[in-house]
C-alpha positions as CSV (number, residue, x, y, z in Angstrom):
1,X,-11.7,-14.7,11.1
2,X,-14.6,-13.9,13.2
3,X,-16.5,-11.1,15.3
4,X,-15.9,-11.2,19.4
5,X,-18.5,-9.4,21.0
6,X,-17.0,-8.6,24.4
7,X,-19.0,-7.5,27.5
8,X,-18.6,-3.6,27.9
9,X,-16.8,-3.8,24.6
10,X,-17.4,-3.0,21.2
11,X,-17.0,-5.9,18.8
12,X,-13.9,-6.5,17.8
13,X,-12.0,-8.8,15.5
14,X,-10.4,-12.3,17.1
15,X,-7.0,-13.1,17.6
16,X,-6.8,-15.4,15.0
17,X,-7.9,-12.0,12.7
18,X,-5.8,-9.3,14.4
19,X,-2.9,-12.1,14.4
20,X,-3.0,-12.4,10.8
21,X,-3.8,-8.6,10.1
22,X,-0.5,-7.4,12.4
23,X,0.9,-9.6,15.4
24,X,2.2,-12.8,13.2
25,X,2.3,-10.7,9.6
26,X,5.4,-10.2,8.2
27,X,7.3,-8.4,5.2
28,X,8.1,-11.4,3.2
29,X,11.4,-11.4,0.8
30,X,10.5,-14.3,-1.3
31,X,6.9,-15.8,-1.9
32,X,6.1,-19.8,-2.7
33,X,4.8,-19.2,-6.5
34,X,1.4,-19.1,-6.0
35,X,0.3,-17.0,-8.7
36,X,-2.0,-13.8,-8.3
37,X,-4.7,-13.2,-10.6
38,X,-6.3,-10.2,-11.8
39,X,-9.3,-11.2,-9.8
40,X,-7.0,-11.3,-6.5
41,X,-5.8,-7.4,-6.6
42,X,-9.5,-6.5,-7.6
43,X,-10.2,-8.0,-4.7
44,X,-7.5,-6.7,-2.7
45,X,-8.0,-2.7,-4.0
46,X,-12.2,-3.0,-3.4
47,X,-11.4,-3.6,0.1
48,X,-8.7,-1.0,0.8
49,X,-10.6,1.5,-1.2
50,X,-12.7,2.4,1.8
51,X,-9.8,3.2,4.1
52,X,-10.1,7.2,4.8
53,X,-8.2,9.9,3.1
54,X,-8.4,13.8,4.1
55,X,-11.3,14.6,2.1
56,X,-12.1,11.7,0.3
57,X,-8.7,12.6,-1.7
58,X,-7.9,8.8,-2.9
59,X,-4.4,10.7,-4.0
60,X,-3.1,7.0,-4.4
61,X,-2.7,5.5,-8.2
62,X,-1.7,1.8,-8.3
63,X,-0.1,-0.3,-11.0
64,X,-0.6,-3.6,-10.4
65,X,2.6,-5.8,-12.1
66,X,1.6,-9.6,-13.0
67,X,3.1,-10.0,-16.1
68,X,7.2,-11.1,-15.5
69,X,7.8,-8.3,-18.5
70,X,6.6,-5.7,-16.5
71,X,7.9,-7.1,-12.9
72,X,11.4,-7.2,-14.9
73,X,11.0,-3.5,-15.9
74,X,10.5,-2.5,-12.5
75,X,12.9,-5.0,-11.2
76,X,15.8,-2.3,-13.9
77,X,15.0,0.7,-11.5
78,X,15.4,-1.0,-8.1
79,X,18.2,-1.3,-5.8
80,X,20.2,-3.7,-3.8
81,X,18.7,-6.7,-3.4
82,X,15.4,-5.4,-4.5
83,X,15.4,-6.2,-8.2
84,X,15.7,-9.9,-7.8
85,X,12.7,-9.8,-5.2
86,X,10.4,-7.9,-8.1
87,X,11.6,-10.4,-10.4
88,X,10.6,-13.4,-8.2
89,X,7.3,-12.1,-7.0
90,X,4.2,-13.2,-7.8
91,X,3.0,-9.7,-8.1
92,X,4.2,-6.2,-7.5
93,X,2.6,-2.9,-7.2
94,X,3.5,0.5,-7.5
95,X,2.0,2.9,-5.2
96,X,2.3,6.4,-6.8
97,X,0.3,9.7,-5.6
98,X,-1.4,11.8,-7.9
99,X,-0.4,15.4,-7.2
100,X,-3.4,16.5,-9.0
101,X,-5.9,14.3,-7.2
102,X,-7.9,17.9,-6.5
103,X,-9.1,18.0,-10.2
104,X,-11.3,14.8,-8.7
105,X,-12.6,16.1,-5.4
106,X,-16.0,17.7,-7.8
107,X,-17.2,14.0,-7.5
108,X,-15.3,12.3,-4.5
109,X,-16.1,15.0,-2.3
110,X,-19.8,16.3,-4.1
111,X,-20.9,18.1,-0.6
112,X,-18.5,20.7,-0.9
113,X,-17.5,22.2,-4.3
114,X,-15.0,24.5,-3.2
115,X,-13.1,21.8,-2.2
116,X,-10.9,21.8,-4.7
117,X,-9.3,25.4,-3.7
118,X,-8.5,24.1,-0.5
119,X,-5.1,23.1,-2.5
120,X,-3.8,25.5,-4.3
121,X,-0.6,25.9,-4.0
122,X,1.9,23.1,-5.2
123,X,3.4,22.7,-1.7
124,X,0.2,21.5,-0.1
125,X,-0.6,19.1,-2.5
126,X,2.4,17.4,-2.8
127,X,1.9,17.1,1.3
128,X,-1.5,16.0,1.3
129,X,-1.0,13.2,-1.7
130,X,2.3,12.0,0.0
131,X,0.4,11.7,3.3
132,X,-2.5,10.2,2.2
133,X,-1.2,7.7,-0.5
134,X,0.7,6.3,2.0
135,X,-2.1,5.8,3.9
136,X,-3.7,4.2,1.1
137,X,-0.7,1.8,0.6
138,X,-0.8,1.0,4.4
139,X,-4.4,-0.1,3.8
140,X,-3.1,-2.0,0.7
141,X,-1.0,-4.1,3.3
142,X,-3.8,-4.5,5.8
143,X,-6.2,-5.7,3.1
144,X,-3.8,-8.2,1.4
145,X,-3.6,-9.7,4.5
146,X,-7.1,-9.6,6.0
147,X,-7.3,-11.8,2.5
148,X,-4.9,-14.4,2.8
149,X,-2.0,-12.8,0.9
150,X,1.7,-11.7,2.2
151,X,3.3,-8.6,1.2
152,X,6.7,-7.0,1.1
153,X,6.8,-3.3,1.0
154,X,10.3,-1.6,-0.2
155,X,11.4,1.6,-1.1
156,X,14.7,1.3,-2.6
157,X,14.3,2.5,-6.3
158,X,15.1,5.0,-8.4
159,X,11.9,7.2,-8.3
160,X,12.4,9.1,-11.6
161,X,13.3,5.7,-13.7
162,X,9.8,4.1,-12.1
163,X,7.9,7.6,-12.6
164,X,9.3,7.5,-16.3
165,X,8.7,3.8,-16.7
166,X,5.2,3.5,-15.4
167,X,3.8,6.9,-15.3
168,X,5.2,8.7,-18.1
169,X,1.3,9.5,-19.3
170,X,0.5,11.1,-16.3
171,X,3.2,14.0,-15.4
172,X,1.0,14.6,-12.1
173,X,1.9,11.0,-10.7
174,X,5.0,10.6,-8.7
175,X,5.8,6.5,-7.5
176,X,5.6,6.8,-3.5
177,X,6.9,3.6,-2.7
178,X,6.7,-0.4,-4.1
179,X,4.8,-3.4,-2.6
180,X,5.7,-7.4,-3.3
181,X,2.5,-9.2,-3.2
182,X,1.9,-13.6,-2.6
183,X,1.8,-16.0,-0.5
184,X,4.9,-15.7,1.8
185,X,8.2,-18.0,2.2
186,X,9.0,-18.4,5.8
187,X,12.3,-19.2,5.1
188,X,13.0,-15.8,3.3
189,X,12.8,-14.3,6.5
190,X,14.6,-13.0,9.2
191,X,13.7,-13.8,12.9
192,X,11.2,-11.2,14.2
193,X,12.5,-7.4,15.1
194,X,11.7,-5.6,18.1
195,X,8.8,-3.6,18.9
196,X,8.9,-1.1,21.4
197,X,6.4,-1.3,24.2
198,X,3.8,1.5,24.6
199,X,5.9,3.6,26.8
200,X,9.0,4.2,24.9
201,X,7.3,6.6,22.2
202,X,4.3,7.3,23.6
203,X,2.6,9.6,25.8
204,X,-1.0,10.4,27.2
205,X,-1.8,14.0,27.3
Protein backbone atom coordinates (compact mmCIF):
# COMPACT_ATOMS: atom_id res chain seq x y z
CA UNK A 1 0.00 0.00 0.00
CA UNK A 2 1.33 3.24 -0.87
CA UNK A 3 0.69 7.17 -1.04
CA UNK A 4 -0.49 8.71 -4.69
CA UNK A 5 0.21 12.22 -4.78
CA UNK A 6 -2.15 13.37 -7.53
CA UNK A 7 -1.79 16.82 -9.33
CA UNK A 8 -4.59 19.20 -7.87
CA UNK A 9 -5.23 16.33 -5.43
CA UNK A 10 -4.60 15.61 -2.03
CA UNK A 11 -2.73 12.37 -1.41
CA UNK A 12 -4.51 9.67 -1.38
CA UNK A 13 -4.20 5.89 -0.86
CA UNK A 14 -3.56 3.56 -4.19
CA UNK A 15 -5.76 1.19 -5.67
CA UNK A 16 -4.04 -1.60 -4.50
CA UNK A 17 -4.83 0.05 -0.73
CA UNK A 18 -8.45 1.25 -1.31
CA UNK A 19 -8.97 -2.27 -3.15
CA UNK A 20 -8.07 -4.08 -0.16
CA UNK A 21 -9.61 -1.61 2.43
CA UNK A 22 -13.27 -1.77 0.47
CA UNK A 23 -13.65 -2.56 -3.36
CA UNK A 24 -12.27 -6.38 -3.32
CA UNK A 25 -12.93 -6.87 0.74
CA UNK A 26 -15.30 -9.12 1.68
CA UNK A 27 -17.35 -10.62 4.85
CA UNK A 28 -15.70 -13.92 4.92
CA UNK A 29 -17.79 -17.08 6.39
CA UNK A 30 -14.98 -19.37 6.96
CA UNK A 31 -11.20 -18.44 7.35
CA UNK A 32 -7.96 -20.79 6.29
CA UNK A 33 -6.60 -21.41 10.05
CA UNK A 34 -4.11 -19.05 10.23
CA UNK A 35 -4.13 -18.34 13.80
CA UNK A 36 -4.37 -14.73 15.43
CA UNK A 37 -2.20 -13.80 18.07
CA UNK A 38 -2.55 -11.53 20.90
CA UNK A 39 0.00 -9.31 19.16
CA UNK A 40 -2.41 -9.24 15.92
CA UNK A 41 -5.59 -7.59 17.67
CA UNK A 42 -3.13 -5.23 19.63
CA UNK A 43 -2.22 -4.35 16.50
CA UNK A 44 -5.47 -4.21 15.01
CA UNK A 45 -7.26 -2.04 18.12
CA UNK A 46 -4.01 0.69 18.20
CA UNK A 47 -4.92 1.47 14.79
CA UNK A 48 -8.68 1.76 14.99
CA UNK A 49 -8.41 3.52 18.16
CA UNK A 50 -7.89 6.79 16.41
CA UNK A 51 -11.03 6.67 14.31
CA UNK A 52 -13.36 9.62 15.74
CA UNK A 53 -16.17 9.47 18.15
CA UNK A 54 -18.54 12.41 19.23
CA UNK A 55 -16.46 13.71 21.83
CA UNK A 56 -13.76 11.53 22.11
CA UNK A 57 -16.52 9.07 23.69
CA UNK A 58 -14.60 5.70 22.71
CA UNK A 59 -18.30 4.16 23.99
CA UNK A 60 -16.95 0.90 22.30
CA UNK A 61 -15.60 -2.13 24.76
CA UNK A 62 -14.10 -5.13 22.86
CA UNK A 63 -13.53 -8.74 23.91
CA UNK A 64 -11.28 -10.22 21.85
CA UNK A 65 -12.08 -14.35 21.77
CA UNK A 66 -8.76 -16.55 20.85
CA UNK A 67 -9.09 -19.22 23.01
CA UNK A 68 -11.68 -22.14 21.23
CA UNK A 69 -13.32 -22.24 25.09
CA UNK A 70 -14.41 -18.86 24.84
CA UNK A 71 -15.21 -18.83 20.90
CA UNK A 72 -17.47 -22.01 21.95
CA UNK A 73 -19.21 -19.96 24.62
CA UNK A 74 -20.07 -17.39 22.26
CA UNK A 75 -20.61 -19.77 19.55
CA UNK A 76 -23.95 -21.12 22.62
CA UNK A 77 -25.71 -17.65 22.21
CA UNK A 78 -25.57 -17.32 18.42
CA UNK A 79 -28.01 -18.06 15.77
CA UNK A 80 -28.39 -19.88 12.59
CA UNK A 81 -25.53 -20.66 11.04
CA UNK A 82 -23.63 -18.35 13.14
CA UNK A 83 -22.39 -20.60 15.98
CA UNK A 84 -20.45 -22.93 13.72
CA UNK A 85 -18.70 -19.76 12.06
CA UNK A 86 -17.54 -18.53 15.94
CA UNK A 87 -16.43 -21.98 16.48
CA UNK A 88 -14.30 -22.20 13.27
CA UNK A 89 -12.79 -18.79 13.45
CA UNK A 90 -9.53 -17.92 14.21
CA UNK A 91 -10.73 -15.17 16.32
CA UNK A 92 -13.91 -13.43 17.27
CA UNK A 93 -14.75 -10.27 18.92
CA UNK A 94 -17.49 -8.80 20.69
CA UNK A 95 -18.21 -5.26 20.07
CA UNK A 96 -20.28 -3.98 23.13
CA UNK A 97 -20.96 -0.15 24.08
CA UNK A 98 -20.48 1.14 27.38
CA UNK A 99 -23.63 3.15 28.32
CA UNK A 100 -21.65 4.80 30.87
CA UNK A 101 -18.72 5.81 28.69
CA UNK A 102 -19.49 9.65 30.26
CA UNK A 103 -17.90 8.70 33.63
CA UNK A 104 -14.56 8.67 31.18
CA UNK A 105 -14.97 11.94 29.27
CA UNK A 106 -12.90 13.85 32.64
CA UNK A 107 -9.79 12.44 30.81
CA UNK A 108 -10.79 11.62 27.12
CA UNK A 109 -12.16 14.90 26.63
CA UNK A 110 -9.78 17.08 29.42
CA UNK A 111 -10.67 20.55 27.49
CA UNK A 112 -14.03 20.57 28.61
CA UNK A 113 -15.13 19.30 32.04
CA UNK A 114 -18.68 19.71 31.77
CA UNK A 115 -18.69 17.33 29.37
CA UNK A 116 -19.89 14.75 31.11
CA UNK A 117 -23.51 16.56 31.75
CA UNK A 118 -23.91 16.75 28.21
CA UNK A 119 -25.58 13.07 28.82
CA UNK A 120 -27.68 12.98 31.27
CA UNK A 121 -30.41 11.34 30.71
CA UNK A 122 -30.38 7.48 29.92
CA UNK A 123 -32.02 7.98 26.45
CA UNK A 124 -29.14 9.97 25.04
CA UNK A 125 -26.59 7.86 26.10
CA UNK A 126 -27.84 4.78 24.99
CA UNK A 127 -28.03 6.87 21.40
CA UNK A 128 -24.70 8.24 21.47
CA UNK A 129 -22.84 4.78 22.64
CA UNK A 130 -24.98 2.78 20.00
CA UNK A 131 -23.97 5.36 17.35
CA UNK A 132 -20.57 5.60 18.11
CA UNK A 133 -19.51 2.03 18.98
CA UNK A 134 -20.64 1.18 15.79
CA UNK A 135 -18.52 3.49 14.39
CA UNK A 136 -15.78 2.17 16.32
CA UNK A 137 -16.49 -1.47 15.03
CA UNK A 138 -16.64 -0.14 11.48
CA UNK A 139 -13.11 1.08 12.04
CA UNK A 140 -12.41 -2.31 13.60
CA UNK A 141 -13.20 -3.66 9.96
CA UNK A 142 -11.24 -1.09 8.12
CA UNK A 143 -8.15 -1.63 10.23
CA UNK A 144 -8.15 -5.49 10.10
CA UNK A 145 -8.05 -5.02 6.68
CA UNK A 146 -5.64 -2.12 6.02
CA UNK A 147 -3.51 -5.05 8.03
CA UNK A 148 -3.81 -7.99 6.04
CA UNK A 149 -6.71 -9.72 7.97
CA UNK A 150 -10.41 -10.65 6.75
CA UNK A 151 -13.37 -10.14 8.85
CA UNK A 152 -16.96 -11.32 9.06
CA UNK A 153 -19.30 -9.13 10.96
CA UNK A 154 -22.84 -10.75 12.19
CA UNK A 155 -25.39 -9.82 14.32
CA UNK A 156 -27.53 -12.81 14.92
CA UNK A 157 -27.20 -13.53 18.78
CA UNK A 158 -29.01 -13.51 21.61
CA UNK A 159 -27.81 -10.11 23.15
CA UNK A 160 -28.82 -10.75 26.78
CA UNK A 161 -27.00 -14.50 26.85
CA UNK A 162 -23.66 -12.57 25.29
CA UNK A 163 -24.20 -9.45 27.75
CA UNK A 164 -24.54 -12.14 30.60
CA UNK A 165 -21.75 -14.28 29.21
CA UNK A 166 -19.12 -11.67 28.60
CA UNK A 167 -20.10 -8.64 30.43
CA UNK A 168 -21.78 -9.77 33.37
CA UNK A 169 -19.01 -7.47 35.55
CA UNK A 170 -19.92 -4.46 33.83
CA UNK A 171 -23.95 -3.86 34.06
CA UNK A 172 -23.27 -0.57 31.90
CA UNK A 173 -21.98 -2.70 28.79
CA UNK A 174 -24.54 -3.91 26.31
CA UNK A 175 -22.87 -6.42 23.22
CA UNK A 176 -23.62 -4.20 19.90
CA UNK A 177 -22.91 -6.60 17.43
CA UNK A 178 -19.99 -9.65 16.82
CA UNK A 179 -17.03 -9.66 14.40
CA UNK A 180 -15.15 -13.07 12.88
CA UNK A 181 -11.57 -12.18 12.41
CA UNK A 182 -8.54 -14.31 9.95
CA UNK A 183 -7.39 -14.73 6.96
CA UNK A 184 -10.41 -15.38 4.61
CA UNK A 185 -11.62 -18.61 2.59
CA UNK A 186 -12.70 -17.63 -0.81
CA UNK A 187 -14.58 -20.53 -1.22
CA UNK A 188 -16.87 -19.61 1.84
CA UNK A 189 -18.22 -17.11 -0.10
CA UNK A 190 -20.91 -16.10 -2.14
CA UNK A 191 -20.47 -14.20 -5.56
CA UNK A 192 -20.34 -10.41 -4.95
CA UNK A 193 -23.78 -8.44 -4.12
CA UNK A 194 -24.89 -5.36 -5.69
CA UNK A 195 -23.98 -1.96 -4.85
CA UNK A 196 -26.09 0.73 -5.80
CA UNK A 197 -24.57 3.48 -7.94
CA UNK A 198 -24.31 7.04 -6.42
CA UNK A 199 -27.64 8.10 -7.65
CA UNK A 200 -30.06 5.67 -6.26
CA UNK A 201 -29.74 6.95 -2.53
CA UNK A 202 -28.06 9.89 -2.90
CA UNK A 203 -28.52 13.45 -3.36
CA UNK A 204 -26.57 16.79 -3.49
CA UNK A 205 -28.18 19.63 -1.67
Amino acid sequence: MSVVKGSGMANHLDDSALDRIFRTARSYNGYDGTPVTEGDVRRIYDLLKWGPTSANQQSARFVWLLSQDQKDRLADCATGTNGPKIRAAPATVIIGMDLEFREHLPWLFPHDQTAREWFGSEEVRLEQAFRNSSLQGAYLLIAARALGFDTGPMSGFDGEKVDKAFFSDQPSVRTNFICTLGHGDPTTIFPRLPRPEFDRFNRIG
